[in-house]
Every structure is written in structure tokens, then in C-alpha cells.
C-alpha positions as CSV (number, residue, x, y, z in Angstrom):
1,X,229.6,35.4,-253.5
2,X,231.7,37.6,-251.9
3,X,228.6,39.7,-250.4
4,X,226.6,36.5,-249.0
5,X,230.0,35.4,-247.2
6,X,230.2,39.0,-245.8
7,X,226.6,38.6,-244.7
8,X,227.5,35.5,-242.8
9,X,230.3,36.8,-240.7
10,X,228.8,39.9,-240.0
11,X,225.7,37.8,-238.6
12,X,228.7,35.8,-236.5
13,X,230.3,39.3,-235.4
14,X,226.5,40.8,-234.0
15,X,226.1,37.6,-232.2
16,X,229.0,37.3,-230.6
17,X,228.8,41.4,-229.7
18,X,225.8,40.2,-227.7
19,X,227.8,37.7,-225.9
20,X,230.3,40.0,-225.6
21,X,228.4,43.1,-224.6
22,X,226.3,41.0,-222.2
23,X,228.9,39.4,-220.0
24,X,230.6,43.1,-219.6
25,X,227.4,44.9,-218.4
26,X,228.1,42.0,-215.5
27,X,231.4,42.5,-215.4
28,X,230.7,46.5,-214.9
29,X,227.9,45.4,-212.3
30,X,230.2,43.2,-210.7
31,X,233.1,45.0,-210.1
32,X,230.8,47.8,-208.8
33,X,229.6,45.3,-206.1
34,X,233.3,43.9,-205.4
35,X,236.0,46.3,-206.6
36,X,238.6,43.7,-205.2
37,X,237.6,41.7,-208.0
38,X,240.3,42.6,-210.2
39,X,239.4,40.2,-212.7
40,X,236.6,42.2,-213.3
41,X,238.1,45.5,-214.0
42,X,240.1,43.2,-216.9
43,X,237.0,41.8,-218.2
44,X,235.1,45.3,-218.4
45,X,238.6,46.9,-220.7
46,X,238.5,43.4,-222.9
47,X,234.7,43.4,-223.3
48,X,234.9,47.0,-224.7
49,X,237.6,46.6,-226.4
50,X,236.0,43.6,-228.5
51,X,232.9,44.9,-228.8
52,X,234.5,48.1,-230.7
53,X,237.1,46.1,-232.7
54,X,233.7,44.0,-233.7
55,X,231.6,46.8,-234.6
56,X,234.4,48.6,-237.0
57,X,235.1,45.1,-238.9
58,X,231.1,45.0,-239.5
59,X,231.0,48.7,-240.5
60,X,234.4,48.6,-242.4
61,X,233.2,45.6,-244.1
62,X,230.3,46.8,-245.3
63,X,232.0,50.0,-246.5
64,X,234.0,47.8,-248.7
65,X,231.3,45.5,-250.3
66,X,229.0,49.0,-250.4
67,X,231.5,51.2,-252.0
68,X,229.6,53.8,-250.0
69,X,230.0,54.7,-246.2
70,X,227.4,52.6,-244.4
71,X,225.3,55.7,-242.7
72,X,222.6,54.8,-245.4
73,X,219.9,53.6,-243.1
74,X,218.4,53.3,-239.4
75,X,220.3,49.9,-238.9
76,X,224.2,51.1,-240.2
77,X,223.3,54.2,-238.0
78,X,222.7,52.4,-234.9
79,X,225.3,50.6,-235.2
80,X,227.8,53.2,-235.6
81,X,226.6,55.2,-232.8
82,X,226.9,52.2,-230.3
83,X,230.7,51.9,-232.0
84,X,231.3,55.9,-231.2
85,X,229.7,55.7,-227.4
86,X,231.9,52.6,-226.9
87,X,234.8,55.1,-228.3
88,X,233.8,57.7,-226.3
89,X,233.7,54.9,-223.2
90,X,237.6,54.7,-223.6
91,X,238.2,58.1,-222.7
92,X,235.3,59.0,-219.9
93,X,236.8,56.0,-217.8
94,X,240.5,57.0,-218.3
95,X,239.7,60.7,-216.9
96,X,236.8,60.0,-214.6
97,X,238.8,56.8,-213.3
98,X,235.4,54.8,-212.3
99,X,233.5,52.3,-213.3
100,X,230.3,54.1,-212.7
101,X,230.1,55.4,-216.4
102,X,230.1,52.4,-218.0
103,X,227.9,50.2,-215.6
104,X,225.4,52.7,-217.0
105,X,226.5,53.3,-220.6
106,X,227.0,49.8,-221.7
107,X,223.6,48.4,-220.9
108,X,222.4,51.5,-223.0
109,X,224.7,50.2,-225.9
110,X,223.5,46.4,-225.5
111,X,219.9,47.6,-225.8
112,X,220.8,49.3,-228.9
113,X,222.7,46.8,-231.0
114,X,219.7,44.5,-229.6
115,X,217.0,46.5,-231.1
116,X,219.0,46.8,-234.6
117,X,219.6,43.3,-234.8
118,X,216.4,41.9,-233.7
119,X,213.7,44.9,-233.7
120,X,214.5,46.6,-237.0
121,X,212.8,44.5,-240.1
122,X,215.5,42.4,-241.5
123,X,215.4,43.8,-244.8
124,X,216.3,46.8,-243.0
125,X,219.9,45.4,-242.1
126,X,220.4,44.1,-246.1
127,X,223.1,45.7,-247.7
128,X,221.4,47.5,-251.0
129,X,222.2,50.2,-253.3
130,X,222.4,53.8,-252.5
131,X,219.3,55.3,-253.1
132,X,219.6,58.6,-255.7
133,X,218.7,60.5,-252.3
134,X,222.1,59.7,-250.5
135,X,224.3,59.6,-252.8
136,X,226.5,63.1,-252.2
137,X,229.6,63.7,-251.3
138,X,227.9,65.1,-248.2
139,X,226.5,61.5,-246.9
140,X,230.2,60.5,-244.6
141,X,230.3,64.5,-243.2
142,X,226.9,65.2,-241.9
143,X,226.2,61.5,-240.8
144,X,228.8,60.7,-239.0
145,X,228.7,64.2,-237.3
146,X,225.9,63.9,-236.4
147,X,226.5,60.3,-235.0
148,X,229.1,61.6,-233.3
149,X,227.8,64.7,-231.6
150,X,225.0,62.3,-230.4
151,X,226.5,59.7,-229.2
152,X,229.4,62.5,-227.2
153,X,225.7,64.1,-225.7
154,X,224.4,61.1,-224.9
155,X,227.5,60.3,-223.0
156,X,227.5,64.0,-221.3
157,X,224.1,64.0,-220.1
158,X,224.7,60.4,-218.4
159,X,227.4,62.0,-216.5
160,X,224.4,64.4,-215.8
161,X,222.5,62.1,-214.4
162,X,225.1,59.8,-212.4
163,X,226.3,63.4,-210.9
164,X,222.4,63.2,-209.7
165,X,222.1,59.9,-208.2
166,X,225.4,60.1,-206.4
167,X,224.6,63.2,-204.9
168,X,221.5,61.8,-203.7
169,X,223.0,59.0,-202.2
170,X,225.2,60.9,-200.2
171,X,222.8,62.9,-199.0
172,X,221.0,59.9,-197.7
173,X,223.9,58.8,-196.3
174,X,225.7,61.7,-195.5
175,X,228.9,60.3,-196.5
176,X,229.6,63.3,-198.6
177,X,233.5,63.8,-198.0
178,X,233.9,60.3,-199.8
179,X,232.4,61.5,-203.0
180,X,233.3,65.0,-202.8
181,X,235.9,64.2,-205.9
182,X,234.0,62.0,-208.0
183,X,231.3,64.8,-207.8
184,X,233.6,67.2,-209.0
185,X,234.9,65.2,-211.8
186,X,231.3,63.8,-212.9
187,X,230.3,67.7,-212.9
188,X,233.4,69.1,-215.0
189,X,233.6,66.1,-217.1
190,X,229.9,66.3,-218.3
191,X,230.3,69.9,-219.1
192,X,233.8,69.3,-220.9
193,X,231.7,66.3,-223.1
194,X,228.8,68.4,-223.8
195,X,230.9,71.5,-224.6
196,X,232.4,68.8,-227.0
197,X,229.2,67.1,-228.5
198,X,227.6,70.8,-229.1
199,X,229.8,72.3,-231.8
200,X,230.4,68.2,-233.6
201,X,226.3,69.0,-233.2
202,X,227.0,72.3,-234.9
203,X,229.2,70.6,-237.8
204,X,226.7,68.1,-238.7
205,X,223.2,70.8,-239.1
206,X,225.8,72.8,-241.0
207,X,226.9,70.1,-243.6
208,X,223.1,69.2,-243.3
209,X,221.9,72.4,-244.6
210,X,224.5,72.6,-247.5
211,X,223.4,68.5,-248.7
212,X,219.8,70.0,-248.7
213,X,220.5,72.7,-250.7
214,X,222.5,70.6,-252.8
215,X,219.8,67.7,-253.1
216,X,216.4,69.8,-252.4
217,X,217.9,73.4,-253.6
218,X,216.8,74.9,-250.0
219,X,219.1,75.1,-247.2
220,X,216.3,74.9,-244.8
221,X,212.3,73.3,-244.8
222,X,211.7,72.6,-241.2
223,X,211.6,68.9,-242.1
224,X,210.8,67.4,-238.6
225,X,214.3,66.2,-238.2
226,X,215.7,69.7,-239.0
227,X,213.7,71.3,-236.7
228,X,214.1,68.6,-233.7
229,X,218.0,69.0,-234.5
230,X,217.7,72.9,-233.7
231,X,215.8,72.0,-231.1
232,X,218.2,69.6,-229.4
233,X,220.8,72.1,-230.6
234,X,219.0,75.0,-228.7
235,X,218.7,73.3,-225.7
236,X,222.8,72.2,-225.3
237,X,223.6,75.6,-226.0
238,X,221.4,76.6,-223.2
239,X,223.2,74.2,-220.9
240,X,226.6,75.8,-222.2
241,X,225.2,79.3,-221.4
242,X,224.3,78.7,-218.2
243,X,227.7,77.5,-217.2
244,X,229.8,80.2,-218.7
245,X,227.3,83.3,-218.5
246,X,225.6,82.0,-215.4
247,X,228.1,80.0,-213.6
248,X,225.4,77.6,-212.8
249,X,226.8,74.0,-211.8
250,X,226.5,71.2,-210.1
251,X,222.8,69.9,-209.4
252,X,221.4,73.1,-211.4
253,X,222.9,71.9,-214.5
254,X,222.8,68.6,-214.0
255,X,218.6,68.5,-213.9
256,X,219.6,70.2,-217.4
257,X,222.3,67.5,-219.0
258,X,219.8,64.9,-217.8
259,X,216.8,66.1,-219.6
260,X,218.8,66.5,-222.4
261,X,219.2,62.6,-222.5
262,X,215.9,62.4,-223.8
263,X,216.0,65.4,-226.8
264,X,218.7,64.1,-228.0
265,X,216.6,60.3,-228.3
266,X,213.8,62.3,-229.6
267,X,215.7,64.0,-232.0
268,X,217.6,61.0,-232.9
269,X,215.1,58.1,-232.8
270,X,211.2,59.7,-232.2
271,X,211.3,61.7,-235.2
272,X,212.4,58.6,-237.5
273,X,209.2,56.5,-235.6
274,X,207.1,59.0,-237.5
275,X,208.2,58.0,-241.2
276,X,207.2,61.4,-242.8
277,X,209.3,64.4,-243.8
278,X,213.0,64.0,-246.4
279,X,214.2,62.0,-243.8
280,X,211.9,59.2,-243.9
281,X,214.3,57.3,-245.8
282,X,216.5,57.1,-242.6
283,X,213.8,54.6,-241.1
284,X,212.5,53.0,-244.2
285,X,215.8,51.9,-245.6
């Protein structure tokens, strides 16, 4: 009884995180357009807020009625990486003070929680058993690193690409004295978040290897997901490189952070869209 009722209200919570999620992307929008709006700035902290208080009583519930930490599948994953990047929100706007990141970053999130809920095959987002597969002590730590490294790249190579299509628009119109600072902060910020998201990145393929070897006896097969998680891994470190042995910045490494946008999608999502390889299990369910 107790795990239809928390079926129900967690089919009550995603709805109303649509509702919620969709009337903050035009709050965001919004308050772009008319900063004067103050009303608006209010609605984008309380929409965020919600949303992430929502998403934690669905995952927190589930953890409870599982008995397991609810990384199992593609569905609990998805929705704890739109509950980190709304996490991850919180602090990007505090030090970047604009609205510019999340008028980006919360459509991203609305499209996500909206492909989990309706995309994804319903039996997908059923709460079952552990399979034999997942069930180590290893499951919480390499998971949610890996959650968490992605959704703190994801965020840094946005920055990337805001830096981008500011910069453009000031060379258009050649206002650039009025952005010079936001610039600056986009630039060191994205860095500062990547430089953050690589070694969480690091964490995760190292608690990875030491499940597989544990589960498979091998630290290492160059499963697809493996290798596209050295891949991705590769590539961050070569945007860290080329800031500290380089000094590259500014539009340089910026074309960098915003390519790496897409690895880290590949990595995270392509590679489960192929269904083959030990981590198959992480689209089947």
C-alpha cells in the first residue's frame, strides 16, 4: 500500500515540477527582457527553489520505499542530475550575479525531467528490485559522482558558451565596456566549474573501475561507457591544461568548454541509446 501511495505523489510532485519549471524558464526570459520586473527576479529564486525541494522529496522517497539509493536506472538518473544542476544553479547565480545562466540552464532542466517523465517507457520509472548487477556498496559513490561531475560540466561549458554569445554581441554592437565584467566573471567562473566537475569526474571512473573489478573481476574492458568516460575525461583535462600550461582564455577556451557540452551528452546519454556493453542495464531498467 505504502508503495502505490508513494507512486501517486510522486506522479503529483513531477507534474507540478513541470508547472513549476515551466513558468520559471519565463520568469528567467522575462526578467531578461525587463530587469525592473522585480517580481520576476522572486519568481525565478522560488521556482528553483521548488523545483529542487520537489525533486529530493521524489528521490528521498524512493530511497526509502527502495531501501537502495535510487541511481538504479536511466529515469532515477535523470532525475538526479536535473536536481544537482538546479543545485549547482544556486551557486553560479550568487557568484556570477545574472540571470543569464539560468535563462539557459533551466530550459535545459525542463527538457530533461520532460523526457524522463514522458519519453522514457513507463516501466522504466517503476520502482523494482535491485538487479544482482547493482547491488554493491559501490552503487551511491560512483553514481552520484558521476551525476555530479556531469551535471557541474554541463554547467561549466554553458558558461562556455554564454562567454561566446555575449562576446559576439558586443562585438556587433560594440558596446564592449558594458560587458567587460560579466565577460570576465563568465570566463573565470567556467574555468573554476570545470576545474571542479573534472576531478568529481575523476572520483566517479575511479570508484567505477574498483565496482568493476569487484562485480566483473577487471578493473577495466573498454565497455563503451568506460571508454566515452575517458574520453570526456581526456578532453576536460585538456581544457584545464590549456589554462594553466598554456594560459589560453577567453574565446580560445571557450570554443573548448562549449564543445565539451556535447561529450559530456555523448558520454552521458548517446552511449546508453546504444543498449550494448555492462552498462546496458543503465537504459533498459
Amino acid at each position: 500500500m505504502s508503495i502505490w501511495f508513494n507512486i501517486f505523489t510522486e506522479i503529483d510532485f513531477i507534474q507540478n515540477i513541470y508547472l513549476l519549471l515551466f513558468v520559471t524558464v519565463f520568469g528567467y526570459w522575462g526578467y531578461i527582457k525587463s530587469p525592473r520586473l522585480t517580481i520576476l527576479y522572486d519568481v525565478c529564486w522560488l521556482g528553483i527553489t521548488c523545483t529542487n525541494l520537489l525533486l529530493f522529496l521524489v528521490l528521498g522517497s524512493r530511497w526509502l520505499v527502495q531501501g537502495y539509493f535510487p541511481l538504479s536506472n536511466l529515469y532515477e538518473s535523470l532525475l538526479f542530475l536535473d536536481w544537482s544542476l538546479l543545485f549547482v544553479l544556486f551557486f553560479a547565480e550568487i557568484k556570477l550575479k545574472t540571470r543569464l545562466v539560468g535563462a539557459i540552464l533551466v530550459p535545459i532542466i525542463l527538457s530533461i525531467v520532460s523526457f524522463a517523465g514522458l519519453i522514457l517507457p513507463k516501466p522504466m520509472q517503476i520502482m523494482t528490485a535491485l538487479v544482482p548487477s547493482l547491488q554493491s556498496r559501490w552503487l551511491m559513490m560512483h553514481v552520484s559522482m558521476m551525476m555530479l561531475s556531469y551535471s557541474t560540466l554541463i554547467l561549466g561549458s554553458l558558461l562556455s558558451i554564454l562567454f561566446l554569445i555575449v562576446q559576439n554581441i558586443t562585438n556587433k554592437n560594440k558596446k564592449k565596456s558594458s560587458y567587460d565584467q560579466l565577460l570576465e566573471n563568465v570566463d573565470i567562473w567556467s574555468y573554476r566549474t570545470i576545474g571542479i566537475g573534472l576531478p568529481l569526474l575523476t572520483l566517479g571512473i575511479i570508484a567505477g573501475a574498483v565496482w568493476a573489478n569487484e562485480a566483473w573481476g577487471a578493473y577495466w574492458s573498454w565497455d563503451p561507457k568506460e571508454t566515452w568516460a575517458l574520453i570526456t575525461w581526456l578532453y576536460f583535462a585538456t581544457y584545464v591544461h590549456a589554462r594553466l600550461a598554456k594560459g589560453w582564455g577567453g574565446k580560445n577556451t571557450a570554443i573548448i568548454g562549449s564543445i565539451g557540452f556535447f561529450v559530456i551528452w555523448v558520454c552521458y546519454l548517446g552511449v546508453n541509446f546504444l543498449g550494448q556493453g555492462l552498462h546496458s542495464y543503465g537504459f533498459m531498467g
